[in-house]
C-alpha positions as CSV (number, residue, x, y, z in Angstrom):
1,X,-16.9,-11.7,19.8
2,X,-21.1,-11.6,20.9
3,X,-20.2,-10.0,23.9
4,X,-18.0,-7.7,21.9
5,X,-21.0,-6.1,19.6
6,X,-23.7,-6.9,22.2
7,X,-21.7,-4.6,24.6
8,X,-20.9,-2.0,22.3
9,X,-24.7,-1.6,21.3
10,X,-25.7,-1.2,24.6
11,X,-22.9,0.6,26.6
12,X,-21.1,2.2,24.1
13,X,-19.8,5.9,24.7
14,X,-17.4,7.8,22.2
15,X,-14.3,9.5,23.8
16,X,-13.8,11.3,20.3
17,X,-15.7,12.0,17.2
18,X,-15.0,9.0,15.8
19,X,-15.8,4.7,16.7
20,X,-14.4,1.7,15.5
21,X,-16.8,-1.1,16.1
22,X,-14.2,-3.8,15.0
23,X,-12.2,-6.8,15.8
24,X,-8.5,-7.4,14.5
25,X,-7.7,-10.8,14.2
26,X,-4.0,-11.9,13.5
27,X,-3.0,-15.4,12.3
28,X,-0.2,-16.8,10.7
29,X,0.5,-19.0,7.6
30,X,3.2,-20.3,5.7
31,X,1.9,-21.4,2.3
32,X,4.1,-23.5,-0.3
33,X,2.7,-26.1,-2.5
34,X,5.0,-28.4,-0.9
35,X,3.6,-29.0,2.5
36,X,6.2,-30.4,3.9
37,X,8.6,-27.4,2.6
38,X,6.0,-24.7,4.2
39,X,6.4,-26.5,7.8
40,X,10.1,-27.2,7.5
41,X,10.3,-22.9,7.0
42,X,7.4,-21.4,8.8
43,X,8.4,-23.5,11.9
44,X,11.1,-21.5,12.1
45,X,9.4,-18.2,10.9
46,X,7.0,-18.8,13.4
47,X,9.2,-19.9,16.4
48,X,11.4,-16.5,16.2
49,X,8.2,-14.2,15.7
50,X,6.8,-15.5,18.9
51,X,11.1,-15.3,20.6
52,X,10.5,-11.6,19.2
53,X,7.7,-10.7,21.0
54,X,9.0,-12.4,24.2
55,X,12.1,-10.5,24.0
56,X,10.3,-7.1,24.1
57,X,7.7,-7.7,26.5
58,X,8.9,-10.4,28.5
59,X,12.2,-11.4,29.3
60,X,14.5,-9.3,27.4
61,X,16.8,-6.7,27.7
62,X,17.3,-4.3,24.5
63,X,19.5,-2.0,23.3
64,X,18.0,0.0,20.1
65,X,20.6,-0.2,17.0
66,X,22.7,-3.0,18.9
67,X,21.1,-5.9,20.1
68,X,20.6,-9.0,17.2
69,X,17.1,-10.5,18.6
70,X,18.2,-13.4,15.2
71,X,21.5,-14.1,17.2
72,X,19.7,-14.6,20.5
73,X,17.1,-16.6,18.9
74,X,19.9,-19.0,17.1
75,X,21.3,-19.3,20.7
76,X,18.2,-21.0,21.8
77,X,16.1,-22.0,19.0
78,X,17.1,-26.2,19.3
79,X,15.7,-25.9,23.1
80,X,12.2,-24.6,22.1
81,X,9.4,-26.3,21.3
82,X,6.3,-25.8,18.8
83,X,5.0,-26.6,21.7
84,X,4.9,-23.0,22.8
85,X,2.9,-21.7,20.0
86,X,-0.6,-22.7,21.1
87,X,-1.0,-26.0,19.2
88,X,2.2,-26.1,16.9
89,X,2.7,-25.3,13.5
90,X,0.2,-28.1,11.2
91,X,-2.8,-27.6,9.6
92,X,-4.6,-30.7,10.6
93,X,-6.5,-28.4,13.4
94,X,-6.8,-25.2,11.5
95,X,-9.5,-23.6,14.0
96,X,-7.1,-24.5,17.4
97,X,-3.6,-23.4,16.2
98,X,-2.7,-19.6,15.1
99,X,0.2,-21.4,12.6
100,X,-0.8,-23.0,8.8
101,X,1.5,-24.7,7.6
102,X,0.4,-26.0,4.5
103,X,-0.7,-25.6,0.7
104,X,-2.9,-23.0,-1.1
105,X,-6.3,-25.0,-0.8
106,X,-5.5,-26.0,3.0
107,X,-4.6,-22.1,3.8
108,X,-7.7,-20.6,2.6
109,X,-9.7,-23.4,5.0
110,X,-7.7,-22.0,7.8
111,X,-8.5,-18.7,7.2
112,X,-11.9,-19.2,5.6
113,X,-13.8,-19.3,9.2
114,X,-12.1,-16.2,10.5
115,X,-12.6,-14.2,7.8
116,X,-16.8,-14.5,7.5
117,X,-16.6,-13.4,10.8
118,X,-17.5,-10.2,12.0
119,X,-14.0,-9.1,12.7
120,X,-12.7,-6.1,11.0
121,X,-10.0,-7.9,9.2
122,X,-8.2,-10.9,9.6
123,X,-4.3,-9.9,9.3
124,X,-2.1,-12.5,8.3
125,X,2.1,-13.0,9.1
126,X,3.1,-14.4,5.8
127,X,6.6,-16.9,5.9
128,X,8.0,-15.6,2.7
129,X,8.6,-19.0,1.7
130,X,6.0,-18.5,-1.9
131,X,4.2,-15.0,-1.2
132,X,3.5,-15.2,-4.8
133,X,1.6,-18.4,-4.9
134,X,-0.4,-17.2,-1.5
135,X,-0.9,-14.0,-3.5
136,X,-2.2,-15.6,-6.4
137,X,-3.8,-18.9,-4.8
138,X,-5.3,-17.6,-1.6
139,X,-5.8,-14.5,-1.7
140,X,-8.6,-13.7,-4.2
141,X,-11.4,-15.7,-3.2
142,X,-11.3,-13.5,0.3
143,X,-10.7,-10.5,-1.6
144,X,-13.8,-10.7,-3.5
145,X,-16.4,-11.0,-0.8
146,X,-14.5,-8.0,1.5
147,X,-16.2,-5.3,0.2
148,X,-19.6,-6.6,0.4
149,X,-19.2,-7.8,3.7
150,X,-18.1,-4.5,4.8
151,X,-21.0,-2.8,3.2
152,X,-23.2,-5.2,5.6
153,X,-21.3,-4.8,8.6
154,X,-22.0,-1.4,8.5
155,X,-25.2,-1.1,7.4
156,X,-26.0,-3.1,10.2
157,X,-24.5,-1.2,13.0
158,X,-25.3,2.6,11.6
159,X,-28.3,2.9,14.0
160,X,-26.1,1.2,16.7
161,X,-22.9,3.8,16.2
162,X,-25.7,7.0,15.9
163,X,-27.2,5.7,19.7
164,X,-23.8,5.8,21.0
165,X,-22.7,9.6,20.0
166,X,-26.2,10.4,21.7
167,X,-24.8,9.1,25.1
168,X,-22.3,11.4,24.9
169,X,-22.3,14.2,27.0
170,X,-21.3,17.4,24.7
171,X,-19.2,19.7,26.1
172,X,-20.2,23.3,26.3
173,X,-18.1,25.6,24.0
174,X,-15.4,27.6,25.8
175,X,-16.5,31.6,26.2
176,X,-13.9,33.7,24.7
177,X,-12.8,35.2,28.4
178,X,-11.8,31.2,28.8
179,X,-9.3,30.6,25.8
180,X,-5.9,31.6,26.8
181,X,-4.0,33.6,24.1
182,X,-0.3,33.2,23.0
183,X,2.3,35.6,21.8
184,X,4.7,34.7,18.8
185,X,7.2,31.9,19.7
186,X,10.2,35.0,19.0
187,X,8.5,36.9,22.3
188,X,9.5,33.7,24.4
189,X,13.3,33.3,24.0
190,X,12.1,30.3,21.7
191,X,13.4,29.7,18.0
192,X,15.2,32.8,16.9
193,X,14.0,34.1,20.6
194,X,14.0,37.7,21.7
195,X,14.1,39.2,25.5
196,X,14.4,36.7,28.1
197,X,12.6,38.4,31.5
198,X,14.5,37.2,33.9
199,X,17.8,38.2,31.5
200,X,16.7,41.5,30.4
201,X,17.8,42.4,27.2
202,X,21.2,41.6,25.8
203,X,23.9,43.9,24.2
204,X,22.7,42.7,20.8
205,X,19.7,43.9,20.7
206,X,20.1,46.9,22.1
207,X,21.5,48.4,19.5
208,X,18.9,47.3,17.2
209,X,16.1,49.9,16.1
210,X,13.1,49.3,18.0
211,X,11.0,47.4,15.3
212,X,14.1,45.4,14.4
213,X,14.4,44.0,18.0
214,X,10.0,43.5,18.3
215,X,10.5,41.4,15.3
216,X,13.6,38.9,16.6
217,X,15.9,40.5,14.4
218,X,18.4,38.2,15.7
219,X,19.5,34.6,14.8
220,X,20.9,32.5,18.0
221,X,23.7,30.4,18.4
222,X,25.5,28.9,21.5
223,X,29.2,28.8,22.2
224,X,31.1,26.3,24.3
225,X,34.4,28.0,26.1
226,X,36.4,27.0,28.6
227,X,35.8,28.9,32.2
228,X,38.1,29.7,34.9
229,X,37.9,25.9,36.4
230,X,39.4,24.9,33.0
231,X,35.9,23.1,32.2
232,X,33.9,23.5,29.6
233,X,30.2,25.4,30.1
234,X,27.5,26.3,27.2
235,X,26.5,30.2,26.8
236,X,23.6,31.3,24.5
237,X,24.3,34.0,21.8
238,X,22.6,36.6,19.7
239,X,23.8,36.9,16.6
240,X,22.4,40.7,15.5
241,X,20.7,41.1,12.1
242,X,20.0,44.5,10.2
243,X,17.1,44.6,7.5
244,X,18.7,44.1,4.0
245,X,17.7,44.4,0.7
246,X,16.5,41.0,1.1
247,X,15.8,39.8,4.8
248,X,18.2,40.6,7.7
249,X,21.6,40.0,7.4
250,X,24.4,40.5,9.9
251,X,28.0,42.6,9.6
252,X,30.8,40.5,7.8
253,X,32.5,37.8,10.4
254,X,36.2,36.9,8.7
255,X,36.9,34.1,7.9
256,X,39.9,32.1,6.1
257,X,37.8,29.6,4.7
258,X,35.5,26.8,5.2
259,X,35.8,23.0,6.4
260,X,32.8,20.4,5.6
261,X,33.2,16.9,7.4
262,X,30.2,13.9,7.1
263,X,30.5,11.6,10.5
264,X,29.2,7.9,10.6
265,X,26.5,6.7,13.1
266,X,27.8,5.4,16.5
267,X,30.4,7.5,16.6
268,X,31.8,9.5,19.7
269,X,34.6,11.4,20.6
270,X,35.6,11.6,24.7
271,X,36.7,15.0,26.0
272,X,38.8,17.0,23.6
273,X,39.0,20.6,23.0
274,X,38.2,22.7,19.8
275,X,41.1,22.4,17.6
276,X,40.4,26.0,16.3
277,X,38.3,28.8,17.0
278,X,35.1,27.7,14.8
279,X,31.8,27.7,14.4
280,X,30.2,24.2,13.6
281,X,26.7,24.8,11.9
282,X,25.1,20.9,11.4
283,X,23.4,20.7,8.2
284,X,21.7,17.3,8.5
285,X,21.8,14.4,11.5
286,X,22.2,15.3,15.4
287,X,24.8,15.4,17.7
288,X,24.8,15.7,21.7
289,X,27.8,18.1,23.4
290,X,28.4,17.4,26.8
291,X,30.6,19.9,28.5
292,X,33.1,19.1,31.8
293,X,30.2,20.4,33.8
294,X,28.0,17.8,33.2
295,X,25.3,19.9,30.9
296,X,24.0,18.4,27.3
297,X,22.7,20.5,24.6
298,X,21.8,18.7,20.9
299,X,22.6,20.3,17.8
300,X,20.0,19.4,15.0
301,X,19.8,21.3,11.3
302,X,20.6,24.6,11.0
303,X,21.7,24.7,14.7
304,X,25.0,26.7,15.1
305,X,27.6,26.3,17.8
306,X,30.2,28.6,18.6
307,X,33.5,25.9,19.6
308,X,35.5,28.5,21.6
309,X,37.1,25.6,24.0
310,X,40.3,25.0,22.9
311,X,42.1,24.8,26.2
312,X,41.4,23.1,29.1
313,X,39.1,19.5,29.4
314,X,37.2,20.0,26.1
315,X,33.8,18.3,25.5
316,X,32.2,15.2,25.0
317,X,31.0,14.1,21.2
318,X,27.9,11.6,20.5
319,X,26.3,11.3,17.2
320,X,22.5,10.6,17.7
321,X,21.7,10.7,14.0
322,X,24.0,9.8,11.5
323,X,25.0,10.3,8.7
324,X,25.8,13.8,10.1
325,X,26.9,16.8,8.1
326,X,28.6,19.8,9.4
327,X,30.0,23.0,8.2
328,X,33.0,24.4,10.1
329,X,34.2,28.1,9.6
330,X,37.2,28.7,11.5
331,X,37.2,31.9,13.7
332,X,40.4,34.7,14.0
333,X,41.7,34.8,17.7
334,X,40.5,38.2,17.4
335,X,37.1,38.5,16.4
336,X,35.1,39.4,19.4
337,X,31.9,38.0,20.1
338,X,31.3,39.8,23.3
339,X,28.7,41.9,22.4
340,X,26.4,39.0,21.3
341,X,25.8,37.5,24.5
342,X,22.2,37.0,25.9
């Protein structure tokens, strides 16, 4: 920890506007006023923290959502030893293990040295075996003396922190010729988009008065349909929007009624077709579409797709966030939707 400050008040230079001249130390406890009851649980509590870590940086193999690191630890925990934790889990050599096992008084001489240090903080993985008793037992006297300590600390290394942000080399502010500018996301096809340039402009908004179309007077949407190959391909629509009373709006699409479905996480559907002509607008959660082509596109809130596939291979289902919640208006065979493609 010398070499630590000593290097940091000689050789330290700033990246940002900002240094943090400290040192976190973690240790672990578990505090009961029956020692023998903290061991018998904080071996335990301490032996599948440490399997944890393992598991994610060393030796295993995780899949998010699915994989129970407990179960794998259960699997194994008779053939590990405290052995493995640096010195084992008693309190009979507080300053050579990172594990306490023990009562309130022998707890706070375990973490007593660490915390006059001058690290930051001294963090502390607490078996929930009594957190009230640590809370009210151990916690206090360390509590007390923070604030003042912290004063000190920094007190101390002001003039240290100011000699490092003069080592920095400023940079020179940009001249205005050097700051790239940026039109409005709409200009760029983004969000509610507008002209593509390699696409030209679509039927959509050509028809729309010049200031309509300049403002993304448009809302998008993409439909799935089934192509000649009887697979099923994504297309990108404009839906056209006139200036209303209050916003734009566009014309009336018919409709018989509407359909709202919640889906559970995990779920998945393997190629199927549309079973009606429908839009599907998710309201909350995220789905991926995979078409017969192979292409993915996610659907997020307020995203609206056009199901138009309801022949051939269908699509692919995956819910990435769950609960979802969707809103499905079915569609007349009729209704033609030509004249809002991109």
């Amino acid at each position: 920890m010398d070499d630590y400050y000593e290097t940091f008040k000689k050789e330290c230079v700033p990246i940002g506007h900002a240094v943090n001249p400290n040192i976190a130390m973690v240790t672990c406890f578990s505090c009961h006023p029956d020692e023998a009851e903290a061991r018998r649980r904080g071996t335990d509590g301490f032996r599948f923290f440490q399997f944890a870590l393992g598991h994610h940086y060393a030796f295993g193999t995780h899949t998010p959502g699915r994989t129970n690191i407990w179960n794998k630890y259960v699997a194994v925990r008779d053939a590990m030893g405290t052995e493995l934790m640096g010195g084992g889990t008693g309190a009979s050599a507080p300053r050579r293990s990172c594990a306490s096992t023990c009562g309130p008084s022998r707890t706070r001489e375990s973490i007593r040295p660490s915390s006059s240090s001058r690290a930051a903080t001294t963090g502390t993985s607490i078996s929930a075996s009594r957190w009230s008793s640590s809370r009210r037992q151990v916690m206090p006297e360390f509590r007390e003396r923070e604030t003042a300590r912290a004063e000190k600390k920094a007190r101390e290394l002001a003039p240290y922190i100011a000699a490092a942000f003069e080592r920095k080399d400023k940079l020179k502010p940009l001249a205005d010729e050097d700051i790239p500018t940026y039109p409005a996301l709409r200009a760029h096809g983004g969000a509610g988009g507008s002209l593509h340039p390699a696409r030209g402009q679509s039927p959509a908004r050509a028809h729309l008065p010049e200031d309509a179309r300049d403002h993304g007077a448009f809302m998008k949407a993409v439909r799935i349909y089934t192509g000649a190959d009887q697979k099923s391909h994504f297309e990108d629509l404009d839906i056209p929007l006139k200036p209303g009373a209050y916003g734009t709006l566009s014309d009336l699409v018919p409709s018989e009624g509407v359909i709202f479905r919640e889906t559970p996480a995990g779920g998945a559907l393997d190629f199927h077709v549309a079973p009606r002509r429908q839009f599907v607008i998710t309201l909350a959660g995220r789905v991926e579409v995979e078409c017969g082509d192979g292409t993915k596109q996610r659907f997020g809130p307020g995203d609206i797709m056009l199901a138009d596939d309801t022949t051939g291979q269908g699509h692919i289902t995956r819910e990435i966030e769950a609960p979802r919640k969707s809103l499905f208006i079915p569609l007349p065979a009729s209704f033609d939707t030509k004249g809002w493609k991109v």
